[in-house]
C-alpha positions in Angstrom: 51.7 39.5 -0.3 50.2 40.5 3.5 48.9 43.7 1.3 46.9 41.5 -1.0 45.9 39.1 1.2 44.7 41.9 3.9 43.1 44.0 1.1 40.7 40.5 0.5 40.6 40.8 4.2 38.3 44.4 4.0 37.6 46.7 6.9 34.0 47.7 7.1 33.5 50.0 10.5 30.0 50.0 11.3 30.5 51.5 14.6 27.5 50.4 17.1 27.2 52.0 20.4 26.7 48.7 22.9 26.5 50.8 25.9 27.0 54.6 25.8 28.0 54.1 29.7 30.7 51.6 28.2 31.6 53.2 25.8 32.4 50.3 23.8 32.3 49.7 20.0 32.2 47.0 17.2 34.5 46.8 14.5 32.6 44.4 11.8 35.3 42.5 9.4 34.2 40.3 6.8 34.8 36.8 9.1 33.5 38.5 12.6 33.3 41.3 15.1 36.0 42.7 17.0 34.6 44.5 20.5 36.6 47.6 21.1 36.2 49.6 24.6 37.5 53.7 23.7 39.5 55.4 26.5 37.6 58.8 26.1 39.1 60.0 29.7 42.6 59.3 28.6 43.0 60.4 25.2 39.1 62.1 24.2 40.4 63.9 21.1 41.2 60.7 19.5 38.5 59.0 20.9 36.0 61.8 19.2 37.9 61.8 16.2 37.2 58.5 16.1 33.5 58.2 16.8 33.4 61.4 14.2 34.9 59.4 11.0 33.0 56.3 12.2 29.8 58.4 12.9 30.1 59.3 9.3 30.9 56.1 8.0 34.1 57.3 7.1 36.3 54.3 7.9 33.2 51.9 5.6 35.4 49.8 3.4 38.5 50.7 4.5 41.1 48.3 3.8 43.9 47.1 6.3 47.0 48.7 4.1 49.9 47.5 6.8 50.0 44.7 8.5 53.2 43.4 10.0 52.9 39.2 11.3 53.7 39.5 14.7 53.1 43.1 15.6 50.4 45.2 14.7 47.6 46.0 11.6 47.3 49.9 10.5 44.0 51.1 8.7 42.1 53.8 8.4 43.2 56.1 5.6 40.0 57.4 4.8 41.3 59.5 1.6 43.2 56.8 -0.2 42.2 53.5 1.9 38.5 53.0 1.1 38.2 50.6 -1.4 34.6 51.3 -2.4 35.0 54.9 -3.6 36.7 56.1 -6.9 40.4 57.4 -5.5 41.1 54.3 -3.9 44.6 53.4 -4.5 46.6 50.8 -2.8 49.7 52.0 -3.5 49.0 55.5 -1.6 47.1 53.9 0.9 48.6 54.7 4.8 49.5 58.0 2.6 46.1 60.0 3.6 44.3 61.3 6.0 40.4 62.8 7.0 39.5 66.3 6.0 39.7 67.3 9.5 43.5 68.7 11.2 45.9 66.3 12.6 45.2 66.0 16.4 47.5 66.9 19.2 49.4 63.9 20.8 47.9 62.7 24.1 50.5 60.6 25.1 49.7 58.1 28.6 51.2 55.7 30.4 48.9 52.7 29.2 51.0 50.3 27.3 51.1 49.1 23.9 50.3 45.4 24.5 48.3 42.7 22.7 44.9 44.0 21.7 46.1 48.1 22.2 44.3 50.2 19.5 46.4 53.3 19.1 46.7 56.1 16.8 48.8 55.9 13.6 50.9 59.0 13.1 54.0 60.4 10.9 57.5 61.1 12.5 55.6 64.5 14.2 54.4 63.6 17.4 51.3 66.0 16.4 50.0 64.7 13.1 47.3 61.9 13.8 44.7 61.9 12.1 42.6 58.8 10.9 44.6 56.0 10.7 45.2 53.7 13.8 46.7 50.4 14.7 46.0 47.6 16.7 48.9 45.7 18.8 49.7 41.7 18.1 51.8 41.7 21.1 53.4 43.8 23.4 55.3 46.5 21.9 56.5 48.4 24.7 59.2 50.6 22.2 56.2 52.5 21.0 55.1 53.5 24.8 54.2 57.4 25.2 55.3 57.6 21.4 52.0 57.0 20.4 48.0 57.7 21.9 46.7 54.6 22.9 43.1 55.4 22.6 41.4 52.1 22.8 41.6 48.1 23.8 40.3 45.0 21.7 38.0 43.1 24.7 36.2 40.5 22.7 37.3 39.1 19.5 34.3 37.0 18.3 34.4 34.9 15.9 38.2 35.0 16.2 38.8 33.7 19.6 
């Protein structure tokens, strides 16, 4: 039921530079925009990685596949997640990945609390690749087992 009601609930990342200083980004959803600031000195892999797919308008129409009430909301499958091209499937969506290799972990100190956007990955420590997360609440069991790579700082419309 959270599937279908977060597939009507469609991701659309038209990432626009604010500042370039600030290094912040928009994250448009159908009801409002969701300012994100990228930690590019902590974890700059992910953080290009990132601005690549989103450069690219990879992440367009990309549907929230996981969504857990309470702790977090994963998108970002760029194979199997995008809604608008003709492999979307959303059964295999959170399955897929970009084109580009799986990035190396760069674990920190920050922690996962409310608001933390941080990179989806599979049981190696070594295999993120598009998909990321964003933090409901703290969720301090996934400290240093995942790269936090960004922090929601204005939610809109939502607030």
């Amino acid at each position: 039921m959270i599937k279908k009601f977060f597939f009507i609930f469609l991701f659309s990342l038209y990432i626009n530079q604010i500042q370039a200083k600030e290094n912040k980004m928009i994250l448009k959803l159908k009801d409002g925009d969701v300012v994100i600031e990228l930690f590019d000195k902590i974890a700059p892999n992910h953080v290009k990685r990132f601005l690549q797919l989103a450069e690219s308008k990879k992440y367009n129409s990309v549907v929230f596949h996981r969504v857990i009430d309470g702790f977090m909301a994963q998108t970002g499958d760029v194979q199997f997640g995008n809604s608008s091209i003709d492999g979307f499937d959303l059964g295999k969506a959170g399955t897929g990945g970009s084109s580009y290799p799986d990035l190396k972990a760069e674990f920190s100190d920050l922690p996962h609390e409310r608001g933390t956007l941080s990179m989806a990955r599979s049981s190696d420590p070594n295999s993120a690749n598009s998909q990321f997360f964003i933090c409901f609440k703290q969720s301090s069991f996934l400290d240093r087992q995942y790269t936090v790579f960004g922090k929601v700082v204005n939610l809109g419309t939502f607030e």
